[in-house]
N, C-alpha and C positions, 0 to 999 in steps of 0.2 A: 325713646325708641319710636320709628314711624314703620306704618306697615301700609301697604297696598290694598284697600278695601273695596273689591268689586263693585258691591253694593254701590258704591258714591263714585267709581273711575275715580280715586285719586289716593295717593297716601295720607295718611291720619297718625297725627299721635295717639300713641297706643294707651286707654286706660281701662282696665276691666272696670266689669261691671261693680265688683267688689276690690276694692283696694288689698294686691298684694297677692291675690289671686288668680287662676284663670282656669277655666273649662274650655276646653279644646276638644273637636269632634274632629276626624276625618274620613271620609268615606272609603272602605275600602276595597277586594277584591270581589267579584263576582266568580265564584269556583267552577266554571263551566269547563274551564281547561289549565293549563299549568302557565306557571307566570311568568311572563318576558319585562322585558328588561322596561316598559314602564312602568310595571306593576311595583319593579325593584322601587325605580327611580321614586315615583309619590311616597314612597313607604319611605323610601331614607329622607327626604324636603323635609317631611311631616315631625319624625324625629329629628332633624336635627332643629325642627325650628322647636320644636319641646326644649331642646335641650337649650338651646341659647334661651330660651325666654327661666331658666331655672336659672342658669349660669347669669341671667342678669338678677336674681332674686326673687322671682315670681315661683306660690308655689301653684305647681301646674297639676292638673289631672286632665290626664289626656285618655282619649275613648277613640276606639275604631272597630269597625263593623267586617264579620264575613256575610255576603249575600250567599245564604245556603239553601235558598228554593226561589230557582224564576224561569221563564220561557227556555232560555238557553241548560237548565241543569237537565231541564225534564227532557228535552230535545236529546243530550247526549245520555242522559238515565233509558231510555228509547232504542240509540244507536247500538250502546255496549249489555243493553239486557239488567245493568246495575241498577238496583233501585236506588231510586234522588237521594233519598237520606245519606245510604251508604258511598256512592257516588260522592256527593259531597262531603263525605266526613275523609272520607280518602285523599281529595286535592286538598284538602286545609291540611292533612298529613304532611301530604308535598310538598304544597307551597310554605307551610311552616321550616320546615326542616333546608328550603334553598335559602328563605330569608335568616336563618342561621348561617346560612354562608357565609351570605351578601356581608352578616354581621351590621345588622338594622334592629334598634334598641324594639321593647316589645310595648303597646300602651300599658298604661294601667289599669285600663278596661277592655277586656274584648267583648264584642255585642257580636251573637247569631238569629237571626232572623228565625230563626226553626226553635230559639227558646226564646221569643217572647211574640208567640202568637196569640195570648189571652192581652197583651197589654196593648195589641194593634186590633184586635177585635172592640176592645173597652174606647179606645182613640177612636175608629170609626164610630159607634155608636155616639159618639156625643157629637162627632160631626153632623149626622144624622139627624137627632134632636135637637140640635142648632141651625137647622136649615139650609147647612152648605155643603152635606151630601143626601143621596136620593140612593135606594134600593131601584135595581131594574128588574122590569118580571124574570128574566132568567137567573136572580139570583146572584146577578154583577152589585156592588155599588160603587157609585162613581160621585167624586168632586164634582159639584156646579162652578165653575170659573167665574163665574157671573157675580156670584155672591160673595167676591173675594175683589173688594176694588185697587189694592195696589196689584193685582195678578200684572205679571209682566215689569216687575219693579227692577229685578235683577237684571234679566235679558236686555232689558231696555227696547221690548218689542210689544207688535201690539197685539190681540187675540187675532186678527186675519196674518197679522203675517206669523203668527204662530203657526198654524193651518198649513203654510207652505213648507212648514221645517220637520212633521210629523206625522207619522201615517196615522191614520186615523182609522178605528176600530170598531165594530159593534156599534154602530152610528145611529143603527136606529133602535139601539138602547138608550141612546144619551139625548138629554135636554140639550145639551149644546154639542157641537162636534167638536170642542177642543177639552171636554171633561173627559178626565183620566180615571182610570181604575183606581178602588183603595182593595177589593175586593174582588176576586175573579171565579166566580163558579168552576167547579172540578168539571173536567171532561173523563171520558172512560180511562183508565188507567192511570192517570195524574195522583199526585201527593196531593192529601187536602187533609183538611183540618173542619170539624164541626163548626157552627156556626150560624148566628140568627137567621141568617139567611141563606140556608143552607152548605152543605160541605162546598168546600174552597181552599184558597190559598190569599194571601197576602198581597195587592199589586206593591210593585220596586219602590216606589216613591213613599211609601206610608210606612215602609220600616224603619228607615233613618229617623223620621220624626216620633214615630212610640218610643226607638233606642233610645234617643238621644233624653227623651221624657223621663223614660226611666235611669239614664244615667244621672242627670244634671236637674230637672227638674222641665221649668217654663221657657228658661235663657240662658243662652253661651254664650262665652265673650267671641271663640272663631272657631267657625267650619272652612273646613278645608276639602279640597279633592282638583280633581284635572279639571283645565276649562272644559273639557267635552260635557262635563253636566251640569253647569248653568243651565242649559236648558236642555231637554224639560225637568231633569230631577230636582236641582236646587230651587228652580221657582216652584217647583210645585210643593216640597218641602213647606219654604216660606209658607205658599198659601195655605196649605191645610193647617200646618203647627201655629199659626199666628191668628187663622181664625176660630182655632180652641181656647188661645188666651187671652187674646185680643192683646198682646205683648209683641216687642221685636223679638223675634226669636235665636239671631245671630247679630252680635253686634259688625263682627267683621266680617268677612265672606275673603277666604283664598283660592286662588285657582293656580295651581303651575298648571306649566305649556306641557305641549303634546311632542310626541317622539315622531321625527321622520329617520327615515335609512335612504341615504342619499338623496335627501331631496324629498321624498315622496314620503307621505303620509303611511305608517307601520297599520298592515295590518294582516286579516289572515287571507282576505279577499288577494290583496299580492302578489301572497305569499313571501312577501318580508323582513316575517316576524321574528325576531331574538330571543330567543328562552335562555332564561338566566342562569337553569343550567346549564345550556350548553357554552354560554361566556365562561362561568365561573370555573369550566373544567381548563378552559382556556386563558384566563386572565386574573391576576389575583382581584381580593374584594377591594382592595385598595386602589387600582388602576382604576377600575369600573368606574369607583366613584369620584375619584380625581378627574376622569374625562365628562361626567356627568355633569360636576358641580362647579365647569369653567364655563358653563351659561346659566345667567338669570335664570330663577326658577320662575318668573313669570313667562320666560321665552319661550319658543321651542326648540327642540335641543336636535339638531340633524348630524345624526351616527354615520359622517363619510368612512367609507373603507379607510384601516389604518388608524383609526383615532382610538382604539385603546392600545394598539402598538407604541403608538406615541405615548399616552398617559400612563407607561408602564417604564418607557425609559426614561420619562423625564421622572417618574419616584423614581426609579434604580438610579439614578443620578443623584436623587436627594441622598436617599440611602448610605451611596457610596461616600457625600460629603458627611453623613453623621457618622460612619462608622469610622471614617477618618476621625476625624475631632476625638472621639471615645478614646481611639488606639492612643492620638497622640497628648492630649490634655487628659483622659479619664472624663468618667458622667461626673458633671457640676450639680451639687444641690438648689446653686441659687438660678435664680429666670432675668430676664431682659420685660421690665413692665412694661416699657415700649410698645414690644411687639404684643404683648397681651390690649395694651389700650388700641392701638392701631383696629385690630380684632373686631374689639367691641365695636368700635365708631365704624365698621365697616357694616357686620353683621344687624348693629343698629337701623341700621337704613335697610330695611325692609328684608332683611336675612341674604346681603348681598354675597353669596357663596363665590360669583365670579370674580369680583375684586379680593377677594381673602384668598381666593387659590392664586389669583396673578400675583399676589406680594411675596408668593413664596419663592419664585425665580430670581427675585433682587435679592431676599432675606438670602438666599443661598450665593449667589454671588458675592454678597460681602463677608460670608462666615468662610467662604474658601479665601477670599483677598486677608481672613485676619487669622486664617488658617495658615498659610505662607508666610504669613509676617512673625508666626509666632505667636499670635495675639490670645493669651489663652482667656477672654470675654468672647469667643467663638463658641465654650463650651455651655457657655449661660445663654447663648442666643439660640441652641439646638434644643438645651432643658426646657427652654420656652416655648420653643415652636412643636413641640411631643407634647407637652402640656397643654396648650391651647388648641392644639388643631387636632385633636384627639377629639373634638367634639364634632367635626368634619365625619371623621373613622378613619382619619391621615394618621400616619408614624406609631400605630397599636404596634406596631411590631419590634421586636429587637432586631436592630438593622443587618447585623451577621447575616443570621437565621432566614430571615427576606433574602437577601442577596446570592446566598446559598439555594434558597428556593427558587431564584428567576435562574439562574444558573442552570439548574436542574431541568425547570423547563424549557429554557430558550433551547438546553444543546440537544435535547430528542427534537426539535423542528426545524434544525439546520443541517441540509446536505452533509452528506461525508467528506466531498472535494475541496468542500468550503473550509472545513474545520481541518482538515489537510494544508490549505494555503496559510492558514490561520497560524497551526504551531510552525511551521516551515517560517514563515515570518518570525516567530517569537524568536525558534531558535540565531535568524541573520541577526536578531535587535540584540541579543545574549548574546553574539560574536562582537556586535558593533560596526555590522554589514551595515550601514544604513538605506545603500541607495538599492541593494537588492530589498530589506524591508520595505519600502517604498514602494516599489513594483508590486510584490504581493499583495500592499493595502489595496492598490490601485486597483487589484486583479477581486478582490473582495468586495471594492467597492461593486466592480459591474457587475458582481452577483448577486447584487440585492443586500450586505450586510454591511454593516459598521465595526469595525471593532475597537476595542476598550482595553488599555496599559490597564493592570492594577502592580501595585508591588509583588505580587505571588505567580501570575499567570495572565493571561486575557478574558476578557469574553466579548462575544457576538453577539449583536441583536438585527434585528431583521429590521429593516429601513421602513 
């Protein structure tokens, strides 16, 4: 297995630190607000790459953090009157309950920042008496950068051009201008916690590394999260965690890409953000992540209009060939290794989800070609493809039941005149009108839908 390691810019064969093992970290949500549709996406990468590194025999324990006390909580604890605690115990409510949706596996560990503020108070304090962080008279303490000579290992940048990537803070608190908070003194009404050096809270960057301390120990074999925190949070990670062990702290380093919508970088500035609810009332959880997981997750993945329209008909297409195969062979016990080894050797290479979704357009094409022929080894190549791409969150579904559900939703969001033209067609094609059928498609097509023969009836899907 090779995987992509930031740290080095290049793929590496993969060996933990402990043969047959692995400790897996990923960063996860910050609860400030409820969760769009990147938030889904790293949650599902992250899982599935757990899941492929079990399915290749590794046992894994995999850890993920909520950030539930930072600038942005207290800011909206502020706007809505909610105090932060509760404020944040509420969006992890939330957003627990869409990633039930989404149907994204759960870690094995969850880390909150608000239950281990004694083991990031005890983490500062030895940075402290190690000389590579400094108490400021107001009661901040901050990382010396200075005192950390691979600082900037990751980014591959240097401490001035860091300085242009970061606003800089209380400047004349700090020995240097690019030393970060581990520690940030309470202002009037703020959540704070006691402390050597008076009431405060946590800075961002020093919780992942106490979690991660107290999840695993000294060293993980991979951290993961979006490239947006390379810098500053993953390097600063690095520097603080590795100058309390004097250890590599992560042997791998992952980054997937970032979400644009249309083009343009998602945010709330925008105002182009995708809340995963509001997809998910729209799209099953299966589309979502079939349109997600047909780009690199190192890439970035650009959510043009229409692309889960698409990732919704081409599964209802998959669907409609498994549900065929069922009706007409029955479910096969045995599988096609083939396609399970294809799989591997794809996923192997760095968790390539884009090439293992595009085989499934051929894999289907030849299961209809041995569907027509007869070929009942079409039903061993559908057991296979349910079996294996099941680690995706492809084909969880009995395909009836799917298919009856997009049914269901496709026809409340298609015109009436439409679905008028639609049966008026069915009935010319039940005559064996062909050329007035014909007209009708035609007349459907210019209204934006497609539609679809099955044995029983039609259906529509919007273009």
């Amino acid at each position: 297995m090779r995987i992509y390691n930031s740290l080095t810019r290049s793929k590496e064969q993969f060996e933990p630190l402990e043969a047959g093992k692995v400790k897996m970290y990923a960063c996860g949500i910050t609860v400030s607000g409820e969760a769009h549709i990147g938030h889904g996406y790293q949650a599902l990468i992250y899982d599935i790459m757990r899941k492929f590194l079990k399915k290749s025999g590794y046992d894994v324990t995999y850890a993920r953090n909520y950030t539930d006390v930072d600038d942005k909580i207290i800011a909206k604890s502020r706007e809505t009157g909610i105090p932060a605690d509760k404020y944040a115990a509420d969006m992890i409510e939330k957003i627990d309950a869409v990633m039930a949706k989404l149907d994204v596996g759960e870690p094995d560990i969850w880390l909150k920042a608000t239950e281990n503020i004694g083991n990031i108070i005890e983490f500062i304090e030895k940075l402290i008496e190690s000389g590579h962080a400094y108490p400021a008279p107001n009661g901040d303490v901050y990382f010396d950068v200075t005192s950390f000579k691979r600082y900037g290992c990751l980014s591959n940048r240097s401490v001035e051009d860091m300085l242009d990537g970061v606003r800089v803070d209380n400047a004349e608190q700090k020995k240097n201008p690019a030393d970060f908070a581990l520690w940030k003194c309470a202002k009037e009404g703020e959540i704070s916690w006691d402390s050597p050096w008076g009431r405060g809270r946590p800075g961002w960057h020093i919780e992942c590394s106490a979690m991660n301390r107290v999840a695993f120990g000294e060293q993980i074999d991979i951290h993961g999260g979006g490239r947006d925190l390379i810098f500053p949070h993953h390097e600063n990670e690095i520097a603080q965690t590795e100058s309390l062990t004097g250890k590599q702290f992560a042997k791998y380093w992952t980054h997937n890409g970032l979400i644009k919508v249309n083009g343009q970088k998602m945010s709330k500035s925008l105002g182009n953000s995708l809340l995963l609810e509001d997809l998910l009332e729209k799209y099953s959880n299966e589309a979502i992540k079939l349109a997600l997981l047909q780009t690199n997750y190192r890439n970035d993945i650009n959510l043009y209009d229409g692309i889960f329209d698409e990732a919704e008909k081409h599964l209802t297409e998959f669907y409609t060939v498994i549900d065929k195969v069922n009706t007409t062979f029955g479910k096969s016990e045995n599988g096609n290794a083939e396609i399970d080894k294809r799989f591997d050797e794809v996923m192997g290479d760095d968790f390539n989800t884009a090439l293992a979704t595009a085989d499934l357009f051929g894999l289907f094409k030849s299961i209809s070609k041995k569907l027509n022929a007869g070929d009942r080894s079409a039903a061993d190549d559908v057991y296979q493809i349910i079996k294996t791409y099941s680690l995706l969150g492809l084909f969880k579904k009995d395909a009836k039941e799917y298919l009856a559900e997009i049914a269901k939703k496709t026809s409340s969001d298609i015109p009436a005149e439409v679905i008028k033209l639609a049966e008026s067609r069915w009935t010319a094609k039940t005559a064996k009108n062909w050329a007035e059928a014909d007209r009708l498609r035609a007349e459907i097509d210019r209204a934006g839908f497609t539609v679809k023969d099955g044995k029983d009836g039609f259906r529509l899907i919007r273009k």
